[in-house]
VEXLUMLUM-187682 format. One record per residue (C-alpha): residue number from 0; residue in one letter; x, y, z. Coordinates in Angstrom, 3 decimals. Layout:
<nudrens>
nudren k = NUM&r = A&x = X&y = Y&z = Z
...
</nudrens>
This chain:
<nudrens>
nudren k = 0&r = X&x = 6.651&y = -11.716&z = 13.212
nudren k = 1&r = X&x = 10.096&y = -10.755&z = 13.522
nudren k = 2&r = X&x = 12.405&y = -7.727&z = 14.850
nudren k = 3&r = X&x = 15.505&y = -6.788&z = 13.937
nudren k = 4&r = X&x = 17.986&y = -5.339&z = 16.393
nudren k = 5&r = X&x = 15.355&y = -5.415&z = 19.413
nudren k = 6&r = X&x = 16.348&y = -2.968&z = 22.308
nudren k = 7&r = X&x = 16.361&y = -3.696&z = 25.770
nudren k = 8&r = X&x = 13.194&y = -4.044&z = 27.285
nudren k = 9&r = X&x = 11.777&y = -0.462&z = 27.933
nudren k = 10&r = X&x = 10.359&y = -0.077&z = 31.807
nudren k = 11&r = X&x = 6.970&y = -1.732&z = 32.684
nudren k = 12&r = X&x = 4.894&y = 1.590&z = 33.785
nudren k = 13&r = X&x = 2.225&y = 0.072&z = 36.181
nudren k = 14&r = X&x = -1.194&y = 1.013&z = 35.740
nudren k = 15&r = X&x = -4.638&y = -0.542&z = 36.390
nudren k = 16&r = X&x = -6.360&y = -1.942&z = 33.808
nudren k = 17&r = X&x = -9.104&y = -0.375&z = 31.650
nudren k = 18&r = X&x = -12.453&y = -2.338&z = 31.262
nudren k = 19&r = X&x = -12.227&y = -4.042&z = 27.301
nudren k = 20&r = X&x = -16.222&y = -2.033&z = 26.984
nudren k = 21&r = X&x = -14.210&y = 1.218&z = 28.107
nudren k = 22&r = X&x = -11.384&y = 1.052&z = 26.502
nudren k = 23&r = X&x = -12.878&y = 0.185&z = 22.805
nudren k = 24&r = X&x = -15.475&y = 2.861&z = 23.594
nudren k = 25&r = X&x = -12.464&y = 5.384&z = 24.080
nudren k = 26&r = X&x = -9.911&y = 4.064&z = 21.151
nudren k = 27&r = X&x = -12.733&y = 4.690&z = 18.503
nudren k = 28&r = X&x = -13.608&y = 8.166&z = 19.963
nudren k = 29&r = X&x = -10.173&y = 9.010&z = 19.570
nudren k = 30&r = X&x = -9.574&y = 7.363&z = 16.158
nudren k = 31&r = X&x = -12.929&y = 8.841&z = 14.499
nudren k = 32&r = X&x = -11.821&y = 12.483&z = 15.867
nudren k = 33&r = X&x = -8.035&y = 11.916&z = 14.840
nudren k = 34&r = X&x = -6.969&y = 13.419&z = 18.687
nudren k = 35&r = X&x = -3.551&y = 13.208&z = 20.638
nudren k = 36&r = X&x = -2.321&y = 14.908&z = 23.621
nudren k = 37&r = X&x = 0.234&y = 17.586&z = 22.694
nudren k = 38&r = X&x = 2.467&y = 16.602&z = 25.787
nudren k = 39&r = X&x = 2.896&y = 13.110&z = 24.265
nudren k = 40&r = X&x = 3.083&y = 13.549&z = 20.815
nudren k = 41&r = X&x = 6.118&y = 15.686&z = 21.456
nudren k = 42&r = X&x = 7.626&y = 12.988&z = 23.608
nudren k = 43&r = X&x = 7.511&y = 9.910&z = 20.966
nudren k = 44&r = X&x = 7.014&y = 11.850&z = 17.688
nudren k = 45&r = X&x = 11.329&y = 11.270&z = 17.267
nudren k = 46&r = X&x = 10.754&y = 8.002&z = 19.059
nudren k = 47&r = X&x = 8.734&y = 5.774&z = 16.480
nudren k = 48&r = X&x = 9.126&y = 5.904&z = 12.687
nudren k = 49&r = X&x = 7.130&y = 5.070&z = 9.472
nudren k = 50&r = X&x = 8.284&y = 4.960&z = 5.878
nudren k = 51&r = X&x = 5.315&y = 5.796&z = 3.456
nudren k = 52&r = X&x = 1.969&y = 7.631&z = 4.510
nudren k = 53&r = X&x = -0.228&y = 4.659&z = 4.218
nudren k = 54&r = X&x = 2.160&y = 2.499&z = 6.686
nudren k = 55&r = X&x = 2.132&y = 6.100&z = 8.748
nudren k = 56&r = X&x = -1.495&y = 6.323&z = 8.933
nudren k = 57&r = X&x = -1.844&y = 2.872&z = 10.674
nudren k = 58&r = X&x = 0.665&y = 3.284&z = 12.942
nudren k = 59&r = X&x = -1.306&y = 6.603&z = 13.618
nudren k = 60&r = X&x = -3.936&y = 4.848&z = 14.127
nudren k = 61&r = X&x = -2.457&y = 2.400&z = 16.601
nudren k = 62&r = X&x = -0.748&y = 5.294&z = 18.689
nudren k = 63&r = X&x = -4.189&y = 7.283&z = 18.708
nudren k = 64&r = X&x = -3.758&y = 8.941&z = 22.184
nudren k = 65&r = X&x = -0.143&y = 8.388&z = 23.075
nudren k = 66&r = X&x = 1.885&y = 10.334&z = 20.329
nudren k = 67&r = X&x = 2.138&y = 10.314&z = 16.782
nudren k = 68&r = X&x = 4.851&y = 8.717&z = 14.604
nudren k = 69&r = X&x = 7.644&y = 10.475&z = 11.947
nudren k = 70&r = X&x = 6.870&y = 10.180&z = 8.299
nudren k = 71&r = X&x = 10.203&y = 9.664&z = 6.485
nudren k = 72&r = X&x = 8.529&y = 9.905&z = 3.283
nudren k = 73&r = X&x = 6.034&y = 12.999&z = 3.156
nudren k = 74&r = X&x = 6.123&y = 13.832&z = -0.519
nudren k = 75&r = X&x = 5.179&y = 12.319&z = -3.833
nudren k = 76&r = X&x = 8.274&y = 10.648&z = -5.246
nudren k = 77&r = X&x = 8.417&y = 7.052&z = -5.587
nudren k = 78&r = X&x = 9.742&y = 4.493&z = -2.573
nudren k = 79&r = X&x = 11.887&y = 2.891&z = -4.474
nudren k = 80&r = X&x = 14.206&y = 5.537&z = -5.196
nudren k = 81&r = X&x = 13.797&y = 7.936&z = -1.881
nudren k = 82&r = X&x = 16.454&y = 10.386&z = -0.775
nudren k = 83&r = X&x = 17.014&y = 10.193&z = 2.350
nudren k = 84&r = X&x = 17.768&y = 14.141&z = 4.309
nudren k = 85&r = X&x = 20.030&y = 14.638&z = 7.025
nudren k = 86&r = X&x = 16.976&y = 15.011&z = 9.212
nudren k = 87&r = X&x = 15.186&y = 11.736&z = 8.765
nudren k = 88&r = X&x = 18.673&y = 10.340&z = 8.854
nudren k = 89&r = X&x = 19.047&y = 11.904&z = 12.478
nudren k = 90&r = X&x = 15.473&y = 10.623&z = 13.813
nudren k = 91&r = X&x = 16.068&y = 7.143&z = 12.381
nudren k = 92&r = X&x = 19.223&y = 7.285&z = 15.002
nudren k = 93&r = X&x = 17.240&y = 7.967&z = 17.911
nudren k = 94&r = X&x = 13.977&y = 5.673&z = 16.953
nudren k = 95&r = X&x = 12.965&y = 2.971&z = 19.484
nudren k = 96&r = X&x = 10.940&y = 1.719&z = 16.499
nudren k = 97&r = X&x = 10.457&y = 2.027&z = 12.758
nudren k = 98&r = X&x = 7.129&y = 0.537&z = 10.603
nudren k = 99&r = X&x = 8.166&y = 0.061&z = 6.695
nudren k = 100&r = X&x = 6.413&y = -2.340&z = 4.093
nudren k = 101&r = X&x = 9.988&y = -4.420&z = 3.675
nudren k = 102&r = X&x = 13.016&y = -3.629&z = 1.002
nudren k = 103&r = X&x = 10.847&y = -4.396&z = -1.982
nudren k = 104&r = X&x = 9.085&y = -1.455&z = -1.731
nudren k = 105&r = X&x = 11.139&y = 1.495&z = 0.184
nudren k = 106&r = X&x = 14.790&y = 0.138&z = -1.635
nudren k = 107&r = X&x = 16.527&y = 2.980&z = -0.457
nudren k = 108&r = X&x = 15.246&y = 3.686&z = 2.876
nudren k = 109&r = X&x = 15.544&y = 0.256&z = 4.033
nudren k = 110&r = X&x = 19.479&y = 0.541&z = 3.087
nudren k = 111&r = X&x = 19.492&y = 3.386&z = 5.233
nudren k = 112&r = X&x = 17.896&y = 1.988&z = 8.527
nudren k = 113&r = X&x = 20.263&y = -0.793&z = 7.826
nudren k = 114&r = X&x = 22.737&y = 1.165&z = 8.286
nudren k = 115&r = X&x = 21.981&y = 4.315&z = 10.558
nudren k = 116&r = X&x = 19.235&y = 2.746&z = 12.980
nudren k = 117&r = X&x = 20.992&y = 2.248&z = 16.236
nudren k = 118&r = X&x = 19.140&y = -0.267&z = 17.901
nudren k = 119&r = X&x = 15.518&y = 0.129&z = 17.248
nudren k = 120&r = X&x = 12.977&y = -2.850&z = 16.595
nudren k = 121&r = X&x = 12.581&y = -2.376&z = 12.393
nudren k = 122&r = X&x = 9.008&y = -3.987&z = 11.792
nudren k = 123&r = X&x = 8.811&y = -5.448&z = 7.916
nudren k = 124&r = X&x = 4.997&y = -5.155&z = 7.541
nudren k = 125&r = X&x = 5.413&y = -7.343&z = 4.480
nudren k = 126&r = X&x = 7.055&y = -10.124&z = 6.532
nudren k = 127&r = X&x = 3.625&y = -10.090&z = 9.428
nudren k = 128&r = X&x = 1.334&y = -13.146&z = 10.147
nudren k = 129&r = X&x = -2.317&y = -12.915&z = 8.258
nudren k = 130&r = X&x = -1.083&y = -11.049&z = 4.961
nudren k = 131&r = X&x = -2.685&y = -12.011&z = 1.666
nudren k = 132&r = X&x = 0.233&y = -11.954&z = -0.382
nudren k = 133&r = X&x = -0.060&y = -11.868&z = -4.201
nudren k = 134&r = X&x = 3.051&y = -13.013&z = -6.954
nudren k = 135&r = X&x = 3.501&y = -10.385&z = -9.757
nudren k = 136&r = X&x = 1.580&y = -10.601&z = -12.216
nudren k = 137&r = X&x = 3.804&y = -11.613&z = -15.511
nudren k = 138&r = X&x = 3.000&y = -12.351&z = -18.606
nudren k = 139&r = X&x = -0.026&y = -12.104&z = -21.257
nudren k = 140&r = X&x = -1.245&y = -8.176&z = -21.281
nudren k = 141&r = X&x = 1.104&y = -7.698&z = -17.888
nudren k = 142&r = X&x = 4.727&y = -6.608&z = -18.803
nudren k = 143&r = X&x = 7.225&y = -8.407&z = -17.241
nudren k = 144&r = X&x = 7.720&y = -6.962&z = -13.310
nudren k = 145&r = X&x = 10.928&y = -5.387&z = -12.658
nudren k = 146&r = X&x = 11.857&y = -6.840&z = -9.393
nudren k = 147&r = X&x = 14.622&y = -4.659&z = -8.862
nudren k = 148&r = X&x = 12.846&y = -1.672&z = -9.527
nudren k = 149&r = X&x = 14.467&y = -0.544&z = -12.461
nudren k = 150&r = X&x = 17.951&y = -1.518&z = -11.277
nudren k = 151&r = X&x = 20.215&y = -3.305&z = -13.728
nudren k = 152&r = X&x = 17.786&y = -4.796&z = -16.454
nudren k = 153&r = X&x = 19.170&y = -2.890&z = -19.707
nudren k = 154&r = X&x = 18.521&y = -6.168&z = -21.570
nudren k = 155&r = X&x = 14.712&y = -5.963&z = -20.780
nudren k = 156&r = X&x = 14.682&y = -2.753&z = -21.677
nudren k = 157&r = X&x = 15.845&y = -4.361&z = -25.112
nudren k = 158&r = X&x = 13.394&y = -6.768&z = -24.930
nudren k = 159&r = X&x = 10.141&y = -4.599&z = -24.017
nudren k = 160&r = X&x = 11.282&y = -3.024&z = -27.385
nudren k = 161&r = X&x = 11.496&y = -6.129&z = -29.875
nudren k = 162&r = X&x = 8.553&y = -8.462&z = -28.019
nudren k = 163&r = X&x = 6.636&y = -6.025&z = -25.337
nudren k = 164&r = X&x = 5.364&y = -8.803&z = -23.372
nudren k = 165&r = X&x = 6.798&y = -10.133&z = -20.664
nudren k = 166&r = X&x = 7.870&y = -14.557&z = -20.990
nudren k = 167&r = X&x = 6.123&y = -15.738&z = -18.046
nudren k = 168&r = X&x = 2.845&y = -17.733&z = -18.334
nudren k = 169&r = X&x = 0.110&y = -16.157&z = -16.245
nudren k = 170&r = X&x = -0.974&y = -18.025&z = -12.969
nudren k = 171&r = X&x = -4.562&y = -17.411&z = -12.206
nudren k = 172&r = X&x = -4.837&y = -17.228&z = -8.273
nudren k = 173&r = X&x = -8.328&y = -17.619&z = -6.067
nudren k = 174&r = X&x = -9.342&y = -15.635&z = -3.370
nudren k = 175&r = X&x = -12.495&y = -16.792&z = -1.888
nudren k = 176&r = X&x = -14.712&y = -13.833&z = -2.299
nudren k = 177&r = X&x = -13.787&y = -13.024&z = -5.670
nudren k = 178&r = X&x = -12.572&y = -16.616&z = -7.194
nudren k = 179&r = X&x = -8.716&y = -15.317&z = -6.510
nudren k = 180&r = X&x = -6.822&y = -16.838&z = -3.612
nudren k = 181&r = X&x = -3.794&y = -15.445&z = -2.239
nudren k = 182&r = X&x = -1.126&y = -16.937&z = -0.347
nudren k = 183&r = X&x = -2.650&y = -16.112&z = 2.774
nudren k = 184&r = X&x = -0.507&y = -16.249&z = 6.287
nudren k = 185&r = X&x = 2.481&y = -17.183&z = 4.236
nudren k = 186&r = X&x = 5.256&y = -17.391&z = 7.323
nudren k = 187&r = X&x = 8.538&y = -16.986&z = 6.014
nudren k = 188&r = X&x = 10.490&y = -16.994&z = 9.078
nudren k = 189&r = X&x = 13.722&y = -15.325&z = 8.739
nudren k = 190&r = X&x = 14.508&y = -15.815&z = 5.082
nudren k = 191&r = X&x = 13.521&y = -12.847&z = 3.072
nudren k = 192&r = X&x = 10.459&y = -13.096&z = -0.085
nudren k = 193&r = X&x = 10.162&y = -9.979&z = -1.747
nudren k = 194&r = X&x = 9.198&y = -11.600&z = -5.028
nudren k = 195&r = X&x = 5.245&y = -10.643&z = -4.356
nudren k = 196&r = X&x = 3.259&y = -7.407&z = -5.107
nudren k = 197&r = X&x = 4.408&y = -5.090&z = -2.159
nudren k = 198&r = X&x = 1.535&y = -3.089&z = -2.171
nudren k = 199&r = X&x = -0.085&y = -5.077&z = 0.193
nudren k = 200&r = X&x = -1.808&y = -2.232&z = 2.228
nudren k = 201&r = X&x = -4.232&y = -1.153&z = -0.927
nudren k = 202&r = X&x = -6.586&y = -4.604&z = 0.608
nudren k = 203&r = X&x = -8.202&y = -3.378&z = 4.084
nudren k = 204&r = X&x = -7.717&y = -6.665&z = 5.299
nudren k = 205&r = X&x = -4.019&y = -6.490&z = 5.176
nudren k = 206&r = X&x = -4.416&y = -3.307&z = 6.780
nudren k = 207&r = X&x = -6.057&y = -5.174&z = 9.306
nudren k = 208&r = X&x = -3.105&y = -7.668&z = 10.050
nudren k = 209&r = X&x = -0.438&y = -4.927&z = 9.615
nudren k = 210&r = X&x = -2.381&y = -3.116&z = 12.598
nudren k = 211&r = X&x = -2.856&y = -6.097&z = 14.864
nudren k = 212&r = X&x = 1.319&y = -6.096&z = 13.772
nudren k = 213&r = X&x = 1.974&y = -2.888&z = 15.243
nudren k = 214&r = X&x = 0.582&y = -2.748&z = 18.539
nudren k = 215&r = X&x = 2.313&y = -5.781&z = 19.229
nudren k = 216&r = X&x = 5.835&y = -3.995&z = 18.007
nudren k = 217&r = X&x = 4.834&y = -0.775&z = 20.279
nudren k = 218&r = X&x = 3.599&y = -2.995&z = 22.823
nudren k = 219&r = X&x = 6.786&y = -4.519&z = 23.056
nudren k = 220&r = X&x = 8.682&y = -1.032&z = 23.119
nudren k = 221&r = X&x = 6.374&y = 0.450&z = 25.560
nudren k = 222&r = X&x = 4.647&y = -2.033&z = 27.984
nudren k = 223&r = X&x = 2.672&y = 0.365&z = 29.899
nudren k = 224&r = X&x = 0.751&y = 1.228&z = 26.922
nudren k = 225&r = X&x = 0.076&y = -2.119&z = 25.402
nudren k = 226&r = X&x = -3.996&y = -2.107&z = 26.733
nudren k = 227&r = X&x = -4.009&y = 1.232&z = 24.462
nudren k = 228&r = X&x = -2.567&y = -0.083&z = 21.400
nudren k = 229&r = X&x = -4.297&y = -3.269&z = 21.448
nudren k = 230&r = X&x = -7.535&y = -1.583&z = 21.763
nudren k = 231&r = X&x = -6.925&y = 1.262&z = 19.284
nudren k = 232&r = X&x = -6.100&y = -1.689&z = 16.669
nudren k = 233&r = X&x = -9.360&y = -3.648&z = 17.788
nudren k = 234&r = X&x = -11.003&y = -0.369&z = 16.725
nudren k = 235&r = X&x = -9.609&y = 0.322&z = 13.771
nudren k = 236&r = X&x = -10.169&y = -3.251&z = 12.549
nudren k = 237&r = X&x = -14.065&y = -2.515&z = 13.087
nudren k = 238&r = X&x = -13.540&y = 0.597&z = 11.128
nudren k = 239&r = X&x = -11.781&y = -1.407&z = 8.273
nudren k = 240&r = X&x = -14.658&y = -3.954&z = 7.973
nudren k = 241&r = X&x = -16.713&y = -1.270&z = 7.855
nudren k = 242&r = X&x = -14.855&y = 0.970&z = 5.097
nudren k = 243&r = X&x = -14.427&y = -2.938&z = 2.929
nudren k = 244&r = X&x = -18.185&y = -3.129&z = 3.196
nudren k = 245&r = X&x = -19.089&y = 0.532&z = 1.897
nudren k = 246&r = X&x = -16.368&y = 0.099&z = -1.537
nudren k = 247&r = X&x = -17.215&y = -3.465&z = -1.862
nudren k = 248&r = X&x = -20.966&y = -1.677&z = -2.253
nudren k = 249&r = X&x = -19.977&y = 1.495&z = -4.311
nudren k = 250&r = X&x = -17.693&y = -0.628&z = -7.325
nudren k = 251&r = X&x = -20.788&y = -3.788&z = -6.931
nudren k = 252&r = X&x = -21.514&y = -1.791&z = -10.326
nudren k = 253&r = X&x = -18.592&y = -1.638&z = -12.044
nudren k = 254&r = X&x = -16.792&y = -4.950&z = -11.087
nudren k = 255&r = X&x = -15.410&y = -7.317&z = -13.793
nudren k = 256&r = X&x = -15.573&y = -4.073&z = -16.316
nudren k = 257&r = X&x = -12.061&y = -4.556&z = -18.157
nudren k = 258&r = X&x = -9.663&y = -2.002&z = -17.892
nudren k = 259&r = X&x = -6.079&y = -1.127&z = -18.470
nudren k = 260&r = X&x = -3.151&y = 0.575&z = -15.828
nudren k = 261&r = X&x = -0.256&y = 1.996&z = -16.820
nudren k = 262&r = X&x = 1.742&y = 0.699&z = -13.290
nudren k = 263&r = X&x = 0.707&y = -2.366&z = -12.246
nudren k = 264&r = X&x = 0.229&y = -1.196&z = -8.544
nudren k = 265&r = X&x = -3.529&y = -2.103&z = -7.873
nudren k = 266&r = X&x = -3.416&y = -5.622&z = -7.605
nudren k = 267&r = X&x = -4.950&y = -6.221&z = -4.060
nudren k = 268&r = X&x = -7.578&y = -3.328&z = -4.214
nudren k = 269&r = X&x = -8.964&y = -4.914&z = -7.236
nudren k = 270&r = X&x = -8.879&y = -8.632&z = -5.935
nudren k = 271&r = X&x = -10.483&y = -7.608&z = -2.688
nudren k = 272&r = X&x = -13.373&y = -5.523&z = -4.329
nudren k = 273&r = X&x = -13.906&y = -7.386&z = -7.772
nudren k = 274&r = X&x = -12.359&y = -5.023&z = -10.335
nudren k = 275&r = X&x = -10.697&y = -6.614&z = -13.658
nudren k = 276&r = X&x = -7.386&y = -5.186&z = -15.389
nudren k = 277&r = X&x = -6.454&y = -6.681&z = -18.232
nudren k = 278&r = X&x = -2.961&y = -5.522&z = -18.738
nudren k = 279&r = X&x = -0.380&y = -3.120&z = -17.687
nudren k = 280&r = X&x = 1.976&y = -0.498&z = -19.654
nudren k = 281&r = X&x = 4.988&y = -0.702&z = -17.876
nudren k = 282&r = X&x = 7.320&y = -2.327&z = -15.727
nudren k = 283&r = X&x = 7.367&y = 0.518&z = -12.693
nudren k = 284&r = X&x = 6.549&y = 3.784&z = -13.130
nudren k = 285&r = X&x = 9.656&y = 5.140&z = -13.664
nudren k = 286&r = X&x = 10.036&y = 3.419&z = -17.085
nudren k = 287&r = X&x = 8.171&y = 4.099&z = -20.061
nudren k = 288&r = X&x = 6.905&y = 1.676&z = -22.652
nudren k = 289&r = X&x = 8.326&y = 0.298&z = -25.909
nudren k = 290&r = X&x = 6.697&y = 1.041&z = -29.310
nudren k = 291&r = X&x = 5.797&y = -2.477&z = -29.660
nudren k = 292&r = X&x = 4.273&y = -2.763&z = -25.665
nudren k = 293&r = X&x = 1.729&y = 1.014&z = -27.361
nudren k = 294&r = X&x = 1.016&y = -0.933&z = -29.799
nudren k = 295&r = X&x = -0.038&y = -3.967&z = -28.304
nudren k = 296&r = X&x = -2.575&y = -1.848&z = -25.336
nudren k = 297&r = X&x = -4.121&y = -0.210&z = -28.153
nudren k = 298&r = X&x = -5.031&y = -3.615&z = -29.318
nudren k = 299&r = X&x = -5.998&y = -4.981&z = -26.153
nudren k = 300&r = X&x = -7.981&y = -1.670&z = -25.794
nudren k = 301&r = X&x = -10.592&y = -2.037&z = -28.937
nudren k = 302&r = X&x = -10.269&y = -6.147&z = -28.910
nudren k = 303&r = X&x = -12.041&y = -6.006&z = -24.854
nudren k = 304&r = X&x = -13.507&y = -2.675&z = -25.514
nudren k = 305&r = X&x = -11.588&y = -1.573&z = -22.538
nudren k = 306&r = X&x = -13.373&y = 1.559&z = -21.170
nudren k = 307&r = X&x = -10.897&y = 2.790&z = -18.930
nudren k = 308&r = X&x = -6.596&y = 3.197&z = -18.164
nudren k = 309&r = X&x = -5.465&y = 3.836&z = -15.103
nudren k = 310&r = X&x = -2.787&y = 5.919&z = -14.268
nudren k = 311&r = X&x = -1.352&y = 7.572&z = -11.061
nudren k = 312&r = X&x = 0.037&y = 10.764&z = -10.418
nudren k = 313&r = X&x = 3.649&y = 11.284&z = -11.762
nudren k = 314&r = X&x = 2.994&y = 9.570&z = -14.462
nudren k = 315&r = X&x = 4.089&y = 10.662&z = -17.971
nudren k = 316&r = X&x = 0.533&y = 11.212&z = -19.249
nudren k = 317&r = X&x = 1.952&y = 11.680&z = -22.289
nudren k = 318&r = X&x = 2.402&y = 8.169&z = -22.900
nudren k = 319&r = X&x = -1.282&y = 7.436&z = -21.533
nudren k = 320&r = X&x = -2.485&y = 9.764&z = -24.545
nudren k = 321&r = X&x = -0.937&y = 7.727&z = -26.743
nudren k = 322&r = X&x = -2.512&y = 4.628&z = -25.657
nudren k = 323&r = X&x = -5.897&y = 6.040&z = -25.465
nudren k = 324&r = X&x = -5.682&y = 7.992&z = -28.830
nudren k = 325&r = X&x = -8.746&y = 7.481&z = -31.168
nudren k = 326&r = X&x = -10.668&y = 5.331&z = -28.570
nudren k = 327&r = X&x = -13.476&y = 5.531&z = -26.195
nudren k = 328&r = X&x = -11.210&y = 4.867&z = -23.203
nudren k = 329&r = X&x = -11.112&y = 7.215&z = -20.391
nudren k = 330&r = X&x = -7.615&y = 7.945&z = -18.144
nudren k = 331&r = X&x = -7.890&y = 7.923&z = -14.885
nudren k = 332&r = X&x = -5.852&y = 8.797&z = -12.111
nudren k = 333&r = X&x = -5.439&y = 7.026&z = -8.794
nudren k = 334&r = X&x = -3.067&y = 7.573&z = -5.913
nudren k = 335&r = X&x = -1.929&y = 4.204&z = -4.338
nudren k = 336&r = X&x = 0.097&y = 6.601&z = -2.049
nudren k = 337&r = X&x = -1.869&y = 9.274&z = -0.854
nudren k = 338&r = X&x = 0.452&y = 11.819&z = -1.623
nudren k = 339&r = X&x = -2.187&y = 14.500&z = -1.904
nudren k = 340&r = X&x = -3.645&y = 13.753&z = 1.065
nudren k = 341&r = X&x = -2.938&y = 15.345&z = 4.755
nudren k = 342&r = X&x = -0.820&y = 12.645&z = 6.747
nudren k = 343&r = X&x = -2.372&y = 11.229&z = 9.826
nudren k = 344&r = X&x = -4.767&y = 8.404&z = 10.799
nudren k = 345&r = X&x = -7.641&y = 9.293&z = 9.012
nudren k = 346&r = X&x = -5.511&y = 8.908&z = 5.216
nudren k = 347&r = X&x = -6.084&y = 5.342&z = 5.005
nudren k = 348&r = X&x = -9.717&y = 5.569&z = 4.737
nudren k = 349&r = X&x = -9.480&y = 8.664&z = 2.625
nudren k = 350&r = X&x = -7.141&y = 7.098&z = 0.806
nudren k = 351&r = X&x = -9.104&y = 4.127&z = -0.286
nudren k = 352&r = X&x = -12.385&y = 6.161&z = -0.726
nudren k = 353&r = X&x = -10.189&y = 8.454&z = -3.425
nudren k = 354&r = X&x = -9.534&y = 5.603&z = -5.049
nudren k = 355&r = X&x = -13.052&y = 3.825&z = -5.371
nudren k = 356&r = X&x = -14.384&y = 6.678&z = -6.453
nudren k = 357&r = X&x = -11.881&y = 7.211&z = -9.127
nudren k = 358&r = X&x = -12.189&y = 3.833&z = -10.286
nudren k = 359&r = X&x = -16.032&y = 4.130&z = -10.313
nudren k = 360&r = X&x = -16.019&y = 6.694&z = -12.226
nudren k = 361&r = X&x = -13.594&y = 5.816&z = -14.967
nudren k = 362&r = X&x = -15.427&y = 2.581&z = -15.268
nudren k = 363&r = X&x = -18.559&y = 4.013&z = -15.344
nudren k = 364&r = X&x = -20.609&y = 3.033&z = -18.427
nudren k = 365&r = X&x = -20.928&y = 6.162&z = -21.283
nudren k = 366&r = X&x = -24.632&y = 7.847&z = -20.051
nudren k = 367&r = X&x = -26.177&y = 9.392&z = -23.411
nudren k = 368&r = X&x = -29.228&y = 11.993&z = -23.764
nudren k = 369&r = X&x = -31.076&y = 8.711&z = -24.159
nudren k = 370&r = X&x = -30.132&y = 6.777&z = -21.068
nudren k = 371&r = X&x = -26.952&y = 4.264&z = -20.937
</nudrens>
């Protein structure tokens, strides 16, 4: 893992050292309660920064008991195109560090800690050790990925009009539990890859290697609190395993049940637990589909008798009622953000509860007077 403009070495604050038993005992007390000393919290919540609410509940997480982290982006409005206020602008000055996913996902933002960050350590969580990383997927019933996130591609526009589909071939990937592999560990050193699916925090394990990520950044920043960190993200790793196991258990009954999203955002929740989209509407959510793209999903939907299309807050429902007209599809909606959901450490795991149980209940077979 890599920093960007590292600081100077912050003070080593000497302290004894807590027994492993003792401290694991104490970093899942305090991460199952959600607690933090007032007196600290004050002192570091302008000193270390996170971009989305998922990235901020890990880092949360990691701090549990030394301070709590600023949220740049608190609302519901898409990464890509955040506007950043004069306030975040001002924290991001003063930060000693600042967690994002990488440039790929928070476009804007990351132009603006380029720019406006002094000298603070800028962890890309996308670019840590231990990620399963997973290409677009292109091609077939998946629309073409915008890779600049909606940026300059007027002639696909054209194109998702007279051919809907996008022209790559599909690569079929295996991951070991599920028959889809990943490119696990990928190291990319210092050369930037922002050509996979960036929503790499929707697979616990990820969440798992981003954590292990942080306390090393915020060990680095602040020595004398390393022990802490590196036990609060032992403990939160246990609670990960444990949250993997429960989902993996709750969608057992609705896994490889086709279905349908309108933003192709899911990608490592449904590798990791099983679940099988067949297609996608459009290229990000902030573009709607062609005519010809409708007309194609409606197909899709009757030829796999598709009970179920995803869709995510924001979204123009409009189209979704379009697709789903005259069928026995459901819509559902699930947050990949948590943007309903009260920041802190405990949104991750609420987070990906929401969304198996939104899944597991649009894919849920059709229960009649009779039985299924």
């Amino acid at each position: 893992m890599t920093f960007r403009r590292p600081p100077e070495a912050a003070p080593v604050h000497g302290s004894p050292p807590i027994p492993r038993r003792l401290r694991l005992a104490l970093a899942t007390a305090l991460l199952a309660a959600g607690a933090f000393s007032a007196p600290a919290m004050a002192e570091s919540s302008a000193r270390v920064v996170a971009s989305i609410k998922p990235v901020h509940s890990l880092v949360s997480a990691v701090m549990a008991g030394t301070g709590a982290p600023y949220l740049v982006m608190q609302g519901a409005g898409s990464p890509h195109s955040f506007n950043i206020r004069p306030s975040d602008a001002a924290v991001l000055q003063e930060a000693e560090v600042i967690f994002l996913i990488g440039e790929g996902m928070e476009t804007s933002l990351a132009g603006a800690v380029d720019s406006i960050s002094g000298q603070a350590r800028v962890v890309e969580l996308s670019e840590v050790p231990g990620l399963i990383r997973r290409p677009f997927r292109e091609g077939g019933a998946f629309e073409g990925h915008d890779h600049g996130h909606g940026h300059g591609h007027e002639q696909e526009e054209h194109e998702e009009e007279e051919h809907g589909d996008g022209e790559h071939g599909e690569e079929e990937h295996e991951e070991e539990e599920h028959g889809h592999q990943g490119h696990e560990g990928d190291d990319h050193g210092d050369e930037k890859d922002d050509s996979f699916d960036m929503h790499l925090w929707l697979d616990p394990r990820n969440a798992g290697a981003m954590a292990r990520a942080i306390a090393v950044a915020l060990s680095a920043a602040d020595p004398g609190r390393a022990e802490v960190y590196s036990a609060n993200a032992e403990a939160l790793q246990g609670r990960l395993d444990d949250l993997s196991a429960r989902i993996s258990m709750d969608l057992a009954p609705v896994r490889d049940r086709p279905f349908i999203v309108f933003h192709d955002a899911y990608q490592h929740f449904e590798e990791r637990f099983g679940l099988a989209a067949v297609g996608s509407a459009v290229v990000s959510a902030e573009r709607s589909p062609g005519i010809r793209r409708i007309r194609d999903l409606r197909e899709k939907l009757r030829e796999l008798s598709v009970t179920c299309v995803v869709s995510e807050p924001g979204a123009e429902l409009r189209v979704v009622n379009v697709i789903v007209e005259g069928t026995a599809a459901r819509i559902g909606i699930v947050d990949p953000l948590g943007a309903t959901i009260d920041s802190g450490p405990e949104l991750y795991f609420r987070l990906l509860s929401d969304m198996a149980a939104a899944f597991g209940d649009c894919l849920a077979p059709e229960v009649t007077a009779g039985g299924e």
